[in-house]
C-alpha positions as CSV (number, residue, x, y, z in Angstrom):
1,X,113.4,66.6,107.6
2,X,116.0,67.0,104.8
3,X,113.0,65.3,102.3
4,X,111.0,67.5,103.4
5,X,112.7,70.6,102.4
6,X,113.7,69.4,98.8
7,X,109.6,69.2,98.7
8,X,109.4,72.5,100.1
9,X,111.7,74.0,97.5
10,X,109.8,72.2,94.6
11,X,106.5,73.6,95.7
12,X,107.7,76.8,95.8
13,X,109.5,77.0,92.4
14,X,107.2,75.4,90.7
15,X,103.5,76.5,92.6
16,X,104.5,79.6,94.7
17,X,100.7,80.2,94.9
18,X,100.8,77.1,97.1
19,X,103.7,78.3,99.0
20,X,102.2,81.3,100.1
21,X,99.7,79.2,101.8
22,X,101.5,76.6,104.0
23,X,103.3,77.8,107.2
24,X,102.2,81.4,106.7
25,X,99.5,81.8,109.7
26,X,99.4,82.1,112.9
27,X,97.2,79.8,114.0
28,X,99.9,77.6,116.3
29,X,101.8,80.4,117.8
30,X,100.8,78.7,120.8
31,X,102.3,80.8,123.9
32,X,104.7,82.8,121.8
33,X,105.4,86.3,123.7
34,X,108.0,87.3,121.4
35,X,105.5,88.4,118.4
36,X,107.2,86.3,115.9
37,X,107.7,87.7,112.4
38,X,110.1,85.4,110.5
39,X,111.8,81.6,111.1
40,X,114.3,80.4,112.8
41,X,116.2,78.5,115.2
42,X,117.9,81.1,117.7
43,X,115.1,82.0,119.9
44,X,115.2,84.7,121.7
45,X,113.2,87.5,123.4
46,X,114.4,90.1,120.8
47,X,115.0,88.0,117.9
48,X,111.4,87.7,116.8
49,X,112.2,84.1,115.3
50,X,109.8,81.1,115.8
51,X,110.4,77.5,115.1
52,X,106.9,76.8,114.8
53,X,104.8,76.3,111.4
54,X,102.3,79.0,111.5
55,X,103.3,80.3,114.2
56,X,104.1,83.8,113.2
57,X,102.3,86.7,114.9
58,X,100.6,88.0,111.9
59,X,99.7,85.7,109.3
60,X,100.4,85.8,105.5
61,X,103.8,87.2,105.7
62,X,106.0,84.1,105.2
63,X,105.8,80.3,103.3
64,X,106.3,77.0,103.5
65,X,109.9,77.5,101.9
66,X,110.7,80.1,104.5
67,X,109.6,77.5,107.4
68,X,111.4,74.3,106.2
69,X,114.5,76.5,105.2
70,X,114.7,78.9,108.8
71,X,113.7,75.9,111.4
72,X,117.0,73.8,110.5
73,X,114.6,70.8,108.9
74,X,117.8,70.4,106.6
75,X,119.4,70.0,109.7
76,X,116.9,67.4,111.1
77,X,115.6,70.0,114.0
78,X,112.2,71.1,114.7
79,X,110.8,68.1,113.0
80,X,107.8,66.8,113.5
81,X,107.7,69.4,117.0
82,X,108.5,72.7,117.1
83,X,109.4,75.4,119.1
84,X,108.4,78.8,120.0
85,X,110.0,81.9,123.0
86,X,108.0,82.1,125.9
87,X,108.5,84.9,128.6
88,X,112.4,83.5,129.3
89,X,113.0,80.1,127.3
90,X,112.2,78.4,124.6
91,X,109.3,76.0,124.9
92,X,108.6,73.1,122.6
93,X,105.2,72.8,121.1
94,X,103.1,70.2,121.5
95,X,103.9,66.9,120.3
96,X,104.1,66.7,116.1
97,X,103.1,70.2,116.1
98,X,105.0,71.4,113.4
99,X,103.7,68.2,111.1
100,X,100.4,69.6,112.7
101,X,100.5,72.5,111.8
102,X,101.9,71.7,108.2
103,X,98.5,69.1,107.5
104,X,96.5,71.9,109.0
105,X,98.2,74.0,106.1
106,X,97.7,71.6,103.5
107,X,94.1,70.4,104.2
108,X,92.5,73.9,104.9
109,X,94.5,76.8,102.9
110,X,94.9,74.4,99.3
111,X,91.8,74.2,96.9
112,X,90.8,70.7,95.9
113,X,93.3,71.5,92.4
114,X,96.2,72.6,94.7
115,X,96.2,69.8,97.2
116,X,95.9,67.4,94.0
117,X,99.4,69.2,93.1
118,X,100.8,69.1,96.1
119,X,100.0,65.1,96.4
């Protein structure tokens, strides 16, 4: 996790064209009730948080530095699975979701240029 975020804050000082593009969907909100707008790792009903790359409830208003900086990955939590609130508890993702949902990211949002950046 803690590599992951020194990547994270690389890409976004030095591309933050590509970091507007990774984590900032919604596409693995998954069962998320609590209309997530922002990362983070204290979940709650009324904190609007998720722990869950892409998993916010309207796309395109975070990044990738906002994700590996909110979840704790500096921490080593939420990595390679993350989490999301759901009706009265926090409920993990699937398995690797978070790494999921981070390929996902990578593979569909990047241009052939940006993922030759990025690799």
């Amino acid at each position: 996790g803690k590599d992951f975020v020194q990547f994270a804050k690389a890409v976004g000082v030095s591309h933050p064209g590509i970091d507007k593009k990774v984590c900032s969907g919604s596409h693995a909100k998954g069962g998320a009730d609590n209309t997530p707008e922002k990362y983070g790792v204290a979940l709650s009903s009324g904190a609007k948080d998720t722990a869950q790359c892409s998993g916010l409830h309207e796309g395109k208003t975070k990044k990738f530095s906002d994700f590996t900086e909110g979840v704790g990955l500096q921490d080593n939590k939420n990595w390679p699975t993350g989490s999301y609130w759901k009706s009265t508890a926090i409920v993990s993702g699937p398995q690797n979701s978070n790494a999921t949902a981070v390929a996902k990211d990578l593979v569909q949002e990047l241009t052939p240029e940006e993922k030759t950046i990025v690799a």
